[in-house]
C-alpha positions in Angstrom: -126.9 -23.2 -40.3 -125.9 -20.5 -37.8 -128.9 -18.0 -37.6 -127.2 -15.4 -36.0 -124.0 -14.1 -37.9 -120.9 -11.9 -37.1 -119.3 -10.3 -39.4 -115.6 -9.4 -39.2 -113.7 -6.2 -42.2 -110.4 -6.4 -42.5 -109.7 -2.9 -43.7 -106.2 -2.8 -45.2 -104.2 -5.6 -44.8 -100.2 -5.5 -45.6 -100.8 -6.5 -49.7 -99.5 -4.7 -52.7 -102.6 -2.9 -53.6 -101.7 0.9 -52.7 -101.0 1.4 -56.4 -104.3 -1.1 -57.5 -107.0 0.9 -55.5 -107.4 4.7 -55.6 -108.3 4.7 -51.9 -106.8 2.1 -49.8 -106.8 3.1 -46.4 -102.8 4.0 -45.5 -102.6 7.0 -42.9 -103.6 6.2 -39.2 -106.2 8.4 -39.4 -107.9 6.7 -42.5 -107.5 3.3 -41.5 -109.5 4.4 -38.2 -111.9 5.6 -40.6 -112.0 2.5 -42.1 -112.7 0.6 -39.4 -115.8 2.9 -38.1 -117.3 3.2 -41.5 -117.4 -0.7 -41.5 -119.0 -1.0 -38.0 -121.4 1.5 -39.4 -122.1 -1.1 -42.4 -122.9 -3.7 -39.8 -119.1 -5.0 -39.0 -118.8 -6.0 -35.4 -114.9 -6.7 -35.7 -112.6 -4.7 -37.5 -109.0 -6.5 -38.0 -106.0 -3.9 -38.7 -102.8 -3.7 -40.3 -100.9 -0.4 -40.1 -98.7 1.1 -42.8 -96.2 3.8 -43.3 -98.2 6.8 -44.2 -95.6 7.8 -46.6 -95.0 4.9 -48.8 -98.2 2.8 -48.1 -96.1 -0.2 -47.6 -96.9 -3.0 -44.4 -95.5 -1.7 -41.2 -94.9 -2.8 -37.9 -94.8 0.5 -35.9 -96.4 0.6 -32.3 -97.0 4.1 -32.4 -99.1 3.7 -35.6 -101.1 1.0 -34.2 -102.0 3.8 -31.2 -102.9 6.1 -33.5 -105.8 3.7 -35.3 -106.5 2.4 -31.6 -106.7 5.9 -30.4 -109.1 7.1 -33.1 -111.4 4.0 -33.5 -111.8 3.9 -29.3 -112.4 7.7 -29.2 -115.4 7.8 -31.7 -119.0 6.9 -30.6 -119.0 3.9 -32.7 -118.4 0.3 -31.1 -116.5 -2.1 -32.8 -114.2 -5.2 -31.7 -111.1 -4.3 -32.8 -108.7 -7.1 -33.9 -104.8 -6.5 -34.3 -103.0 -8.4 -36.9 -99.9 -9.8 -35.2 -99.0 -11.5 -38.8 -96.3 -8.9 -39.8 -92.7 -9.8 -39.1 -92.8 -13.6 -40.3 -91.9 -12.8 -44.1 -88.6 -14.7 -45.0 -87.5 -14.1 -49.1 -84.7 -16.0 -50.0 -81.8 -15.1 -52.0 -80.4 -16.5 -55.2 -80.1 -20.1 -56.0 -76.4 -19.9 -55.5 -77.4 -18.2 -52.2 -80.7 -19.0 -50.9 -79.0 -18.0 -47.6 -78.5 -14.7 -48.3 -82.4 -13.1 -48.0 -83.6 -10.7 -49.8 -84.1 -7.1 -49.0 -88.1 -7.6 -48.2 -87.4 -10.0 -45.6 -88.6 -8.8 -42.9 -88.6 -11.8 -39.9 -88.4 -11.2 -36.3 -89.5 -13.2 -32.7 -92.8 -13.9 -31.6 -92.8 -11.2 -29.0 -91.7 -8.1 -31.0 -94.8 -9.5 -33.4 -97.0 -8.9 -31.0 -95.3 -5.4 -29.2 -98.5 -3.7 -30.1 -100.9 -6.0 -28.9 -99.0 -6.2 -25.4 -99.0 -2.3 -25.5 -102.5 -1.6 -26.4 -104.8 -4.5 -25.3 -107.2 -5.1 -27.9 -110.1 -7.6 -27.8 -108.8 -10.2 -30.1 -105.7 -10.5 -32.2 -104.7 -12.4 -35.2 -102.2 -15.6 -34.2 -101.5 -17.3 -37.8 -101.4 -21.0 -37.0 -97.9 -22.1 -39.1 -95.7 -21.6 -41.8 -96.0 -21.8 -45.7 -95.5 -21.0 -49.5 -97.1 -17.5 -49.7 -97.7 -16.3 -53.3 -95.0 -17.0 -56.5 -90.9 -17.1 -55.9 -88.9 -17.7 -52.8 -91.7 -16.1 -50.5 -92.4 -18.6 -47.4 -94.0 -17.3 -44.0 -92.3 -18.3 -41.1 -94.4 -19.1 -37.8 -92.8 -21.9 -35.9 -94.4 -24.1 -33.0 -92.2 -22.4 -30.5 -93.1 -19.0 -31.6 -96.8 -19.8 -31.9 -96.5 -21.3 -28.0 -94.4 -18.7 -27.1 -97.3 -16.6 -28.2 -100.2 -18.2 -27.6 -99.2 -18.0 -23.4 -98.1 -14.7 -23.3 -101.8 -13.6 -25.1 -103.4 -15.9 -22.5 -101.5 -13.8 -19.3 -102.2 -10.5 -21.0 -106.3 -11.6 -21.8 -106.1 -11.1 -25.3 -108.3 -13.8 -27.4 -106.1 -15.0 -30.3 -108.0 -15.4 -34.0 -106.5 -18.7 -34.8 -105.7 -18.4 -38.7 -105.5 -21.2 -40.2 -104.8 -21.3 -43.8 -104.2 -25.4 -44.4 -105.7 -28.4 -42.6 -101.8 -28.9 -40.9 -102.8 -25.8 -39.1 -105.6 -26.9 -37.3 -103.6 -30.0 -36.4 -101.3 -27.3 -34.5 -104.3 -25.4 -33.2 -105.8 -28.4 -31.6 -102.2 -29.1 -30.0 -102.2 -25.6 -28.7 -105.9 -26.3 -26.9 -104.4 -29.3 -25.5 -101.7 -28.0 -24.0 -104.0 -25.2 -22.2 -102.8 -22.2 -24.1 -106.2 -21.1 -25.5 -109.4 -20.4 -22.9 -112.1 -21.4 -24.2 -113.9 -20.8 -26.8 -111.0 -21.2 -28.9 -111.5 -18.5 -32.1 -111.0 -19.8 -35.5 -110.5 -18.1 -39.5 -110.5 -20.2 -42.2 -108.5 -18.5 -44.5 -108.8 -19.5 -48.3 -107.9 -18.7 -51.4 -104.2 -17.6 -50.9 -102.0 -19.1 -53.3 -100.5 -22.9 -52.2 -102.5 -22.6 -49.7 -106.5 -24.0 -49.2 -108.2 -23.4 -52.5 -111.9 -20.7 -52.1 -114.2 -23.6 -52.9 -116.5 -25.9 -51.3 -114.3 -28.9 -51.0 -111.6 -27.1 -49.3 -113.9 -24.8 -47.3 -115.8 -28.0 -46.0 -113.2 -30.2 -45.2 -111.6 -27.3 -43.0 -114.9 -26.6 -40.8 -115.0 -30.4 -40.6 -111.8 -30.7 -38.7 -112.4 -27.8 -36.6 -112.8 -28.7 -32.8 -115.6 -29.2 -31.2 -117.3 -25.9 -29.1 -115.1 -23.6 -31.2 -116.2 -20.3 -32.8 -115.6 -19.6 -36.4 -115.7 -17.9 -39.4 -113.8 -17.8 -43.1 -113.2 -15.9 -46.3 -112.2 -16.3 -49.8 -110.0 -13.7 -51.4 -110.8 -12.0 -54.4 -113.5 -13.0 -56.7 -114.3 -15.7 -54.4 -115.1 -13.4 -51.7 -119.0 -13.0 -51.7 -119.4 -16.8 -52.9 -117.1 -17.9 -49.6 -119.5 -15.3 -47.1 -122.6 -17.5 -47.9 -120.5 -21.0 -47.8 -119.5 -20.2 -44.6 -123.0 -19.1 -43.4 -124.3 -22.2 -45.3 -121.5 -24.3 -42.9 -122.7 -22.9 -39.6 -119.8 -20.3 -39.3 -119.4 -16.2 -39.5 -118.1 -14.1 -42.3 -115.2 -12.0 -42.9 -114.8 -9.3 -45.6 -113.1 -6.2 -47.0 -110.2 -4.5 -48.8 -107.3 -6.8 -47.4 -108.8 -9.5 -48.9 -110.5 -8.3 -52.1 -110.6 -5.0 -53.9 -113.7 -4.8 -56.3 -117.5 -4.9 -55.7 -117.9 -6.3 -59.0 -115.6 -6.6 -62.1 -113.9 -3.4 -62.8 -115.8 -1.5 -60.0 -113.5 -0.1 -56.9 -115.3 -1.3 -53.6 -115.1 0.7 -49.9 -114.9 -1.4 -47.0 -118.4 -0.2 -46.2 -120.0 -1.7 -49.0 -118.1 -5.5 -48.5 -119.6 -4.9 -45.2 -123.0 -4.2 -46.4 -123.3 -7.1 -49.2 -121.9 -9.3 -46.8 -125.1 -8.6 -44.1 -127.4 -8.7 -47.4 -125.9 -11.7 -48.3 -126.1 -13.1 -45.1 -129.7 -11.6 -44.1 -131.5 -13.0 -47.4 -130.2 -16.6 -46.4 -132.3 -16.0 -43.3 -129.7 -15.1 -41.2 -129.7 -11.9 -38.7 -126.0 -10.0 -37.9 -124.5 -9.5 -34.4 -123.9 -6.2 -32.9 -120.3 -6.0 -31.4 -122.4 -6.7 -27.6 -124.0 -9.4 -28.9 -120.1 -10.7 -30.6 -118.3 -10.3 -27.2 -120.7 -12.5 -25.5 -120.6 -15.0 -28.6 -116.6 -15.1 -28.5 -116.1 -15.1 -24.3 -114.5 -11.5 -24.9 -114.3 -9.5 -21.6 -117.3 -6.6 -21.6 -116.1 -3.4 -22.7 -115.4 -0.8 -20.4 
């Protein structure tokens, strides 16, 4: 069992939930807020999403990202911060008498205007989901080919940005471990085991297991479970040796029919974690842990 445990918030996410949770974090300046509140829980990595302050809907905007950048670099809090570079793979089809026709939430572009911010503002790590699949009910599917994902994976590598391998099905470690032998991650490769998202790896055991199982040797870790399989998934993953990843993209409630903050998903988590005999990395001890460069 890993006995010394990093724990990861991701604050917002691009999901649906604006009109399900009285405060999801939308504007730049809350999502910062977000972020430091978490570190101050006992987060060491905060992973971001940005969306339109007006609607609350997913965005890829660069000057939003340097806004939450700005703010969370300018406090006197230290936290890794960890872009998503997710957004821009969602494909909705049309019709059945013209699936080629999308639909107006389709929003799919290249693998290097997904990652414009990260290229712009440097951060320590960055998402990199590892591969394409049904996401959710309908005509949904997520779009992340090999050639994007290689495309990406080198241009992250020049630019010294450690990629968070996402891995949401045991096909996408297969494509990880192709990407470590064709020398596109340093090492130690970074790894989340994603669960619970719909036609995707079930939150349980089983599933969780038999992912950390195939993971390759010397890499670093961690996994969550989305909704009510949240807490349950933060000690499975201690319990398998890995790290832990919670908040508000990935679960709303601290218990049934109570609102949570990212703060407290970050503090259950380290309780969680720190009754299973476990201590919780500061963001120093997490950049020496992941082979991040020291922080300036």
């Amino acid at each position: 069992m890993n006995r010394n445990v990093i724990v990861s918030c991701a604050v917002t996410g691009s999901g649906d939930t604006v009109g399900r949770h009285p405060e999801i974090p939308v504007t730049p300046k809350e999502i910062a807020n977000a972020a430091i509140e978490a570190a101050k829980a006992g987060a060491a990595i905060a992973h971001i999403h940005v969306r339109e302050p007006d609607s609350g809907k997913p965005s890829r905007r660069v000057d939003l990202y340097a806004e939450v950048v700005k703010r969370i670099r300018s406090s006197d809090v230290d936290v890794i911060i960890n872009l998503t570079t997710g957004m821009g793979g969602d494909l909705y089809f049309g019709a059945d008498d013209d699936p080629m026709k999308f639909g107006d939430s389709t929003d799919c572009v290249g693998q290097m205007e997904r990652i414009e911010h990260v290229e712009e503002l440097l951060p320590e790590i960055c998402s990199l989901d590892c591969g394409s699949f049904n996401y959710s009910e309908g005509d949904y599917v997520y779009i992340s080919t090999p050639n994007m994902l290689e495309q990406g994976a080198r241009r992250l590598q020049e630019i010294g940005v450690k990629p968070e391998l996402e891995v949401f099905e045991l096909g996408h470690l297969s494509f990880a471990r192709h990407l470590i032998a064709e020398g596109l991650l340093d090492s130690p490769p970074l790894f989340q085991v994603c669960l619970g998202i719909r036609w995707a790896a079930e939150a349980n055991t089983a599933s969780f297991k038999a992912m950390v199982d195939d993971l390759p040797d010397g890499c670093n870790w961690g996994g969550f479970g989305v909704g009510a399989m949240e807490m349950p998934m933060v000690a499975q993953a201690a319990l398998l040796g890995g790290n832990v990843r919670v908040g508000l993209e990935d679960n709303l409630y601290l218990e049934k029919g109570v609102f949570a903050s990212n703060a407290q998903l970050v503090e259950r988590a380290c309780n969680i974690v720190q009754l299973m005999g476990c201590s919780i990395q500061t963001p120093a001890e997490a950049r020496q842990t992941l082979g991040l460069r020291e922080k300036s």
